[in-house]
C-alpha positions in Angstrom: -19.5 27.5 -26.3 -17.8 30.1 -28.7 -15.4 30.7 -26.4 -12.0 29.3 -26.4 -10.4 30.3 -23.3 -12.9 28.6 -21.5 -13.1 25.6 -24.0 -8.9 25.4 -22.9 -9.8 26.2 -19.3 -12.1 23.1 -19.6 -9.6 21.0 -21.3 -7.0 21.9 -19.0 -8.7 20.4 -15.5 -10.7 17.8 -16.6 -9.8 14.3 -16.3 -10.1 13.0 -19.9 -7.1 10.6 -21.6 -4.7 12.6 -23.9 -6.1 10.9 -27.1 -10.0 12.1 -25.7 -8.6 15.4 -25.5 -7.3 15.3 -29.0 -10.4 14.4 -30.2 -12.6 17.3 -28.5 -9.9 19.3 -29.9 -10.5 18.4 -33.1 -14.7 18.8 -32.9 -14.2 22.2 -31.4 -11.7 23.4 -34.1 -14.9 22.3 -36.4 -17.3 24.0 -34.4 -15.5 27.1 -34.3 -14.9 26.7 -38.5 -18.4 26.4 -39.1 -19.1 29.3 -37.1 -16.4 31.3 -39.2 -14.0 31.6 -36.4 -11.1 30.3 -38.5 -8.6 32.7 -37.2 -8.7 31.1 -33.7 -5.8 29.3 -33.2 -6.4 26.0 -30.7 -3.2 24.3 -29.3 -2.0 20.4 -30.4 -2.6 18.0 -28.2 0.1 15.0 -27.9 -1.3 11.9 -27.3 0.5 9.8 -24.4 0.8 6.2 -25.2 -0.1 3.6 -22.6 1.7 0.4 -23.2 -0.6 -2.4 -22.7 -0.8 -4.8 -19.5 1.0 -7.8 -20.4 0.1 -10.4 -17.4 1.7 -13.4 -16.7 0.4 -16.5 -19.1 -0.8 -17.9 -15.9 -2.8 -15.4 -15.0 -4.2 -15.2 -18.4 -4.9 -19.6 -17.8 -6.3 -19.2 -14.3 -9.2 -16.7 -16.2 -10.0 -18.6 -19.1 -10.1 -22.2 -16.4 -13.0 -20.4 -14.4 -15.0 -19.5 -17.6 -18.1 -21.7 -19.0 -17.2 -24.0 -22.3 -18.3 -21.1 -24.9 -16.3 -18.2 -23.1 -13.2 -20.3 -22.3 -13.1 -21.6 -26.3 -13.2 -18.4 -27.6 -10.7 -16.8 -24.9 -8.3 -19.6 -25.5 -8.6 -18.5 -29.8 -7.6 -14.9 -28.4 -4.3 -16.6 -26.4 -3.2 -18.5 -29.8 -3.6 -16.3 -32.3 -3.7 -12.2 -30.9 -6.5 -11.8 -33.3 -8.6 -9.3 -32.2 -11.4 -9.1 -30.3 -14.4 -8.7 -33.3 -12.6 -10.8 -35.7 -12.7 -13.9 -33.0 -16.2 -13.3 -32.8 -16.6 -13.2 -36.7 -15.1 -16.8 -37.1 -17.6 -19.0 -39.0 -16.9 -22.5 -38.8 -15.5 -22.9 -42.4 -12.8 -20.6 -41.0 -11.5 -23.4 -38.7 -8.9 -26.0 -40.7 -9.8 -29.2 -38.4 -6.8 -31.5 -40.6 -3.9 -28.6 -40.5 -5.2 -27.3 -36.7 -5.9 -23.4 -37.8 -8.1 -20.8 -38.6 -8.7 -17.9 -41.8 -8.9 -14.8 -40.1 -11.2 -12.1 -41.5 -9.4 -8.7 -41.0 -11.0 -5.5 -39.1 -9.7 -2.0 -39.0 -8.3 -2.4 -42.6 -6.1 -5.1 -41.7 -4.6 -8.0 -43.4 -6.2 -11.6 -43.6 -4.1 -14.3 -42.3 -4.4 -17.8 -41.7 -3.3 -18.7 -37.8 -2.1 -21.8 -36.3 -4.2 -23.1 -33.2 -3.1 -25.6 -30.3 -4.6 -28.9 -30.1 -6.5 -28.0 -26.7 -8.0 -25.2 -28.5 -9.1 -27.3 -31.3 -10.6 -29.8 -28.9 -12.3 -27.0 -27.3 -13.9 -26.1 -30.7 -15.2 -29.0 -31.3 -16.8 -30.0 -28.4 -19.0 -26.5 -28.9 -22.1 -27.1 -31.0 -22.1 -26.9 -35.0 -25.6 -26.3 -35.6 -24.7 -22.7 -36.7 -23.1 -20.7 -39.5 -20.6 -18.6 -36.9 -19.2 -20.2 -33.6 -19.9 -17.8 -31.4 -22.6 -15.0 -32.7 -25.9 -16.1 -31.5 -27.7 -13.8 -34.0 -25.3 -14.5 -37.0 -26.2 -10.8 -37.7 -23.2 -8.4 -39.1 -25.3 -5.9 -38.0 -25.1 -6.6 -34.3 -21.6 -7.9 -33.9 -20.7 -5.3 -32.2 -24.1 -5.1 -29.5 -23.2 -8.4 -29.0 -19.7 -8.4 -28.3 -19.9 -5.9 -26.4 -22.4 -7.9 -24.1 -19.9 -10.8 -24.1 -17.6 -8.4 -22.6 -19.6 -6.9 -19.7 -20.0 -10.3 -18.8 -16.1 -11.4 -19.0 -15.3 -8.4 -16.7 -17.7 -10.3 -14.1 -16.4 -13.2 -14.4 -12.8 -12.0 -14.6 -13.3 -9.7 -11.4 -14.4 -12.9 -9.3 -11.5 -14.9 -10.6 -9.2 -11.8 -9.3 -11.5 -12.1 -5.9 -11.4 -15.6 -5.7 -7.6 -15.8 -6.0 -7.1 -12.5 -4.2 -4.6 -11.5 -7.4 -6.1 -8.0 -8.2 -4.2 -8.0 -11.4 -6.3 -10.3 -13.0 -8.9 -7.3 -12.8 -6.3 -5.5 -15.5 -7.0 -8.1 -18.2 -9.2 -7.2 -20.7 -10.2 -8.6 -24.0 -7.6 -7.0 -26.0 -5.4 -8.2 -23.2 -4.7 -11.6 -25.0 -3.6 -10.1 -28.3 -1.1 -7.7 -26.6 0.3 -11.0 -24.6 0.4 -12.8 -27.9 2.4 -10.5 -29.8 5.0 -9.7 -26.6 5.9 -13.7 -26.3 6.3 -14.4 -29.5 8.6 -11.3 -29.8 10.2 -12.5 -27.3 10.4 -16.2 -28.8 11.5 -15.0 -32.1 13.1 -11.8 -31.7 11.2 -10.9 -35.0 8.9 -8.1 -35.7 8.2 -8.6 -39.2 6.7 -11.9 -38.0 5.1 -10.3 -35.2 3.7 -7.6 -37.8 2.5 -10.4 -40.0 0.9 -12.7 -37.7 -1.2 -9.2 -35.9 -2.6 -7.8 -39.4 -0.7 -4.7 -39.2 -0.1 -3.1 -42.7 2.0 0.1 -40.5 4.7 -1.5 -38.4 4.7 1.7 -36.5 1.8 -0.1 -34.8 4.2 -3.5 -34.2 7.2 -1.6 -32.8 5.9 -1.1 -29.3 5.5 -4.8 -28.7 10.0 -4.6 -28.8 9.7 -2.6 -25.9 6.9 -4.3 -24.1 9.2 -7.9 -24.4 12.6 -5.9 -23.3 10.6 -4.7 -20.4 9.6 -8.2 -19.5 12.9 -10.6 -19.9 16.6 -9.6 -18.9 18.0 -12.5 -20.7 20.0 -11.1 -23.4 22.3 -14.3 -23.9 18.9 -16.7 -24.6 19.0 -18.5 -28.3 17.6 -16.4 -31.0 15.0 -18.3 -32.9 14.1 -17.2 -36.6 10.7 -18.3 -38.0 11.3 -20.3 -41.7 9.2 -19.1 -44.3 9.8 -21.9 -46.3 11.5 -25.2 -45.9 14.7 -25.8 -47.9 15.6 -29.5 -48.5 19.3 -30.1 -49.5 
């Protein structure tokens, strides 16, 4: 389709997301360059920002209760650290420190390690699972098909999340997603410490652009201005 009235007329009524847009956008605008059209002039699309569902920590516990041993274990690593999605599902048992209760997180999307603390239940939860493998949760322990297989995991936590939401008749448990955990993560502990660097640090971001939405997200959620301010301590000073 050499044609960009149409493509716009296209663009215009369909249904897509703003970033989808901005992406066919993009395409056609290569299309049309390696047809020659340079001259044609195609508009900018500005992405909309969604802010994330942040549920209430309850909701998020009243999912991971109904799941089987393996789903719950890794949902509760999501809930302690906000690592993402494919970099829970690349821990290898080495990652996990049993004496000082955390684990080495291996960065995606040109992140930054970091080494996170996990709660005691979570622990727990880990070691019950079975050790007879190099990763805790890949049954392949193939790079190549993380991603086919997280992606499987996922299909099935949206069943089992949609009958938790039908089982407690709460239909915004059907909102939680993967992903939904880190976003949580990052809002409380803004909230807790009132500090994004912190916040920037413990998610992997190296652009805090990425960080600075998660302010927002925790001013929509509390109205208590007057609560104590704690700081996280780098280091400990003895005097």
């Amino acid at each position: 389709m050499a044609n960009p009235d149409s493509f716009m007329t296209f663009l215009n009524t369909c249904n897509w997301e703003s970033g989808t847009k901005d992406i066919a956008v993009d395409s056609y605008r290569d299309y049309l360059d390696m047809l020659g059209l340079t001259e044609v002039k195609l508009p900018h699309i500005r992405r909309e920002e969604k802010l994330p569902f942040i549920p209430l920590e309850e909701e998020l516990d009243a999912t991971i209760s109904y799941a089987r041993v393996k789903m719950a274990t890794y949902l509760r690593i999501l809930k302690d650290t906000a690592v993402r999605p494919i970099e829970a599902w690349r821990l290898k048992w080495l990652d996990v420190d049993i004496t000082n209760r955390c684990a080495t997180i291996t960065p995606a999307k040109y992140s930054r390690s970091r080494k996170l603390k996990i709660s005691e239940q979570t622990l727990n939860m880990l070691l019950a699972l079975p050790r007879n493998r190099e990763y805790i949760f890949s049954v392949s322990e193939s790079k190549e098909r993380f991603s086919d297989e997280l992606e499987h995991f996922a299909r099935n936590f949206v069943k089992m999340r949609n009958r938790v939401a039908h089982k407690l008749q709460n239909p915004r448990i059907k909102l939680i997603s993967l992903k939904t955990f880190r976003h949580w993560k990052a809002t409380m502990e803004y909230v807790r410490t009132k500090d994004i660097l912190h916040v920037k640090e413990m998610l992997g971001h190296v652009n805090i652009q990425n960080t600075l939405k998660y302010i927002h997200l925790a001013n929509a959620i509390t109205q208590r201005t007057d609560e104590f301010v704690c700081k996280v301590a780098k280091t400990l000073v003895h005097g």
